[in-house]
Structures are given as C-alpha cells and as structure tokens.
C-alpha positions, 0 to 999 in steps of 0.5 A: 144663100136661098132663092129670092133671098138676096136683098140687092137682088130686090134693090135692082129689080125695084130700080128697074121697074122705077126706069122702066116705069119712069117715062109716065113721069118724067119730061122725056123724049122718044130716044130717053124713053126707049133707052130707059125701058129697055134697060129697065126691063133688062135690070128686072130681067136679070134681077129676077134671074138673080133673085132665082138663082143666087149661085150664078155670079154672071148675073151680078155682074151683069147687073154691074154692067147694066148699072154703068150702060144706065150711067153713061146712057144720059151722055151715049144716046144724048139726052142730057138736056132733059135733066130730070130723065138723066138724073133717074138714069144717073141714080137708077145706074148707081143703085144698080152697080153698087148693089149688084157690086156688094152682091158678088161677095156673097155669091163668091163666099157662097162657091168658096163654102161648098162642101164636097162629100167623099 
C-alpha cells in the first residue's frame, strides 16, 4: 500500500477534525469540550501517522482505541445530558474503530506479501 493512500486512514482523520472542531457548534460544556479536542486531535495525529506510514499496524489499532475511548467518553467523563455532543462522540468513536478496523487487514495482507530476495 502507497502512502497517503489509505482511504479509512482519510475516513478518521475527517472524523477527527469534525470532533475536534465540534464544540464551535455544538451545545457544550467545559468537560465535553476538552474531551472532544483532545481526542479529536489525537485521532488526526494518528491518522496522519497512518496515512504516512501504511506498513505500521500500531497505528490502526491505535485508531481502534481511540474509537472506543470517543465511545464510552460521553458515559466516563459525564456528559451525557448534552445529547448533541454525545451523540458526535458516539458517531465520531464508531466511524473511528470501524475503519480503523477494516484497515488492520490491509496492513497485515500487506506484511503477509513481502518478498525476501535471496
């Protein structure tokens, strides 16, 4: 796989500049705020380390991570009365582990090909 090729790569990086973006827009408090850009700008992070080195499997799963912490975020740092920012999280977090999910067996078809030249 090329660099900057990997389409759920681009899928999580657009997820989570839309979380870390999301408080502009969204009804939110201080705690959700946080929570949201710091996760958002850790799932861009990590995309972009994705996007640059498609042979790292540690970074789609890293990726998977941070779509569950995006998941359970709303519950774990209380903010599930303001319906709107749980629900980005919610979505964001799913978007996240799901492509960073149908990404792994790419990397790993990707180890599983290389040649060895004797």
């Amino acid at each position: 796989m090329q660099k900057w090729a990997r389409w759920q790569d681009w899928v999580t990086l657009i997820a989570g500049a839309y979380a870390a973006l999301s408080p502009i827009w969204t009804t939110t408090d201080r705690t959700a705020t946080w929570t949201m850009v710091v996760l958002g700008v850790v799932t861009v992070v990590a995309s972009l380390w994705a996007l640059a080195m498609p042979e790292d499997r540690i970074s789609e799963y890293g990726l998977m991570l941070l779509g569950v912490l995006f998941i359970i975020s709303p519950w774990v740092m209380g903010f599930t009365n303001l319906t709107s920012m749980a629900v980005t999280a919610w979505i964001v977090g799913a978007v996240t582990l799901v492509a960073g999910f149908l990404a792994v067996p790419q990397v790993d078809g990707r180890m599983h090909h290389t040649r060895v030249a004797h």
